[in-house]
NUDRENPA-969460 format. One line per 2 residues: number of its first residue (from 1); their letters; for each residue x, y, z of N, C-alpha, C, O, CB. Coordinates in steps of 0.1 Angstrom, whole numbers. Glycine has a CB too. Layout:
NUDRENPA-969460
NUM	a	X,Y,Z,X,Y,Z,X,Y,Z,X,Y,Z,X,Y,Z  ...
***
This chain:
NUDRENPA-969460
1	xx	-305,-166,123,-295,-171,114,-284,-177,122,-282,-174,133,-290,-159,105  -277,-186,116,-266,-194,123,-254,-198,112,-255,-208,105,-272,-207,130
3	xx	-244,-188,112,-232,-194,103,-220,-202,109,-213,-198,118,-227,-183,96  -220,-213,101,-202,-218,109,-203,-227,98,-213,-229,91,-198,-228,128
5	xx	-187,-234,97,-183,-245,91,-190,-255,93,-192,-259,81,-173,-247,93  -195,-262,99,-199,-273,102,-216,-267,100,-218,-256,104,-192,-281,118
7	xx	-223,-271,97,-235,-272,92,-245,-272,99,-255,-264,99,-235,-281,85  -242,-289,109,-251,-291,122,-250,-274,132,-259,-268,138,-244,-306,134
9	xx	-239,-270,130,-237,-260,140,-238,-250,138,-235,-242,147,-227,-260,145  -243,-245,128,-251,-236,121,-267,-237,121,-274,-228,123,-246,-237,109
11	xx	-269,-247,121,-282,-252,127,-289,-248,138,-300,-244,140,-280,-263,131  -278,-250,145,-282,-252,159,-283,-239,165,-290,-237,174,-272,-262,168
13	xx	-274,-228,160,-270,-214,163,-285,-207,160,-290,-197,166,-255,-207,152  -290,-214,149,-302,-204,140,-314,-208,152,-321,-199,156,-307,-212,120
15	xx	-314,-220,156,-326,-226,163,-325,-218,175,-335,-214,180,-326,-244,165  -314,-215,181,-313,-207,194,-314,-196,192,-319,-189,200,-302,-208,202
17	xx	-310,-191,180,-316,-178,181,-329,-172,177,-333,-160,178,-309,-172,177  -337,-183,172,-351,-176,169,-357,-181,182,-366,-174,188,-360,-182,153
19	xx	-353,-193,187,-354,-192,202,-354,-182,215,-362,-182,224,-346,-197,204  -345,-176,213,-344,-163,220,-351,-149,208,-355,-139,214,-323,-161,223
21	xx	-352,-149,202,-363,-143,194,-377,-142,201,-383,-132,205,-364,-152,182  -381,-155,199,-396,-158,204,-393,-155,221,-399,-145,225,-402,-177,201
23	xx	-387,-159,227,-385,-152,241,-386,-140,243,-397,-137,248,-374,-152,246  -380,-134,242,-373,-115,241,-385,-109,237,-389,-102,246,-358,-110,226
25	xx	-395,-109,223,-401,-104,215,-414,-108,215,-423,-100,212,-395,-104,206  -415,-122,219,-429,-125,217,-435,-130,232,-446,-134,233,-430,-136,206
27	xx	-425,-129,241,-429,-128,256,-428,-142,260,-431,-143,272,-443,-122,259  -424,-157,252,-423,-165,252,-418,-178,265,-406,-182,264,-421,-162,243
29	xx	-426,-183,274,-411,-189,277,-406,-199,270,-411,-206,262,-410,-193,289  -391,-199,278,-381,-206,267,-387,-221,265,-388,-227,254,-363,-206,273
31	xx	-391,-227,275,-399,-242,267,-408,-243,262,-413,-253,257,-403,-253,273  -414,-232,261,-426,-227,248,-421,-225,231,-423,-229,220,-432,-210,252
33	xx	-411,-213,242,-405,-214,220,-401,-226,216,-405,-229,205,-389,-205,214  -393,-234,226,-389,-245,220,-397,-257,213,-391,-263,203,-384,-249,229
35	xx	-408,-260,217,-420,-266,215,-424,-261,203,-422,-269,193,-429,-263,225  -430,-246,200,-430,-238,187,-421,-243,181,-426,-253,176,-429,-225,187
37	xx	-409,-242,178,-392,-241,172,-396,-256,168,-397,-259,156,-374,-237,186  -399,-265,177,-402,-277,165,-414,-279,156,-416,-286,146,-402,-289,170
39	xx	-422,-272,162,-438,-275,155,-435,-264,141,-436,-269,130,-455,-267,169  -431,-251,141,-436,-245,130,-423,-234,124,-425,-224,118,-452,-238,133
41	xx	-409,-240,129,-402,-234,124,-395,-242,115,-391,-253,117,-396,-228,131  -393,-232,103,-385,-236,92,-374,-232,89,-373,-220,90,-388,-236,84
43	xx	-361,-242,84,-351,-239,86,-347,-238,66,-354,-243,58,-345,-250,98  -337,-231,63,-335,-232,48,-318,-230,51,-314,-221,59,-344,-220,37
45	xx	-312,-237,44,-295,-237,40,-295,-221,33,-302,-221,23,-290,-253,26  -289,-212,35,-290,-204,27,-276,-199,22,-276,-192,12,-298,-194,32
47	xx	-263,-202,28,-249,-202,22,-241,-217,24,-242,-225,33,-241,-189,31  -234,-218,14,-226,-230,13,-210,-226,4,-202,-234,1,-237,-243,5
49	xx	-210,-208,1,-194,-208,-5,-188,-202,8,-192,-196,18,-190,-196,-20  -171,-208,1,-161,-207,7,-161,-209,22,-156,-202,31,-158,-197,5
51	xx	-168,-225,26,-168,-229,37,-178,-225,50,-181,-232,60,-156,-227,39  -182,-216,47,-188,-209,62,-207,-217,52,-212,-217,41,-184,-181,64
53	xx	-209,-222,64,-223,-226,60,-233,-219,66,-232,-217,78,-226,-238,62  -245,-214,56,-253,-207,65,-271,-211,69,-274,-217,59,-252,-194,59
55	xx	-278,-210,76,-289,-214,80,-298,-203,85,-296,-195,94,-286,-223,88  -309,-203,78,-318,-191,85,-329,-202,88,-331,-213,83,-325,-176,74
57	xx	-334,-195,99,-349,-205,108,-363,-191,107,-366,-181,114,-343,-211,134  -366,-196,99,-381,-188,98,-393,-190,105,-397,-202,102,-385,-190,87
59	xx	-402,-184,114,-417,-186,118,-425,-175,112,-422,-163,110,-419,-186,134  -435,-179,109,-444,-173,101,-456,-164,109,-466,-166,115,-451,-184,92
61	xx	-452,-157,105,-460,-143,117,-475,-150,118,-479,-152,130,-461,-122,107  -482,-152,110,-494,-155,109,-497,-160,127,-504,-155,135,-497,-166,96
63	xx	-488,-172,128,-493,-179,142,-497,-170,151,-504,-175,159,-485,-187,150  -494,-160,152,-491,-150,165,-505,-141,162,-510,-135,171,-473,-140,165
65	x	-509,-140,154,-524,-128,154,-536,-142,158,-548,-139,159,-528,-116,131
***
């Protein structure tokens, strides 16, 4: 997840951290997740009150079995 005012930057917080997600947890290296992180992660706006914008980045367990 990635919250801030600015939107891109919320973005970008979410992408690094399912980044480090797939690292940490899935044994990943980091230009692997990254690669993944564009191929099959999805991102959804999920807050937009009172300024703070929010972003969750989803991968779908399935890839991994």
């Amino acid at each position: 997840m990635g919250f801030n005012p600015d939107l891109d930057e919320a973005a970008r917080m979410a992408v690094r951290n399912i980044v480090d997600f797939l690292v940490e947890e899935k044994g990943m290296h980091r230009d692997d997740a990254y690669i993944l992180s564009s191929l099959a992660v999805d991102l959804s706006v999920t807050q937009l009150v009172d300024g703070t914008k929010g972003i969750h980045a989803k991968v779908a367990k399935s890839i991994f079995q």
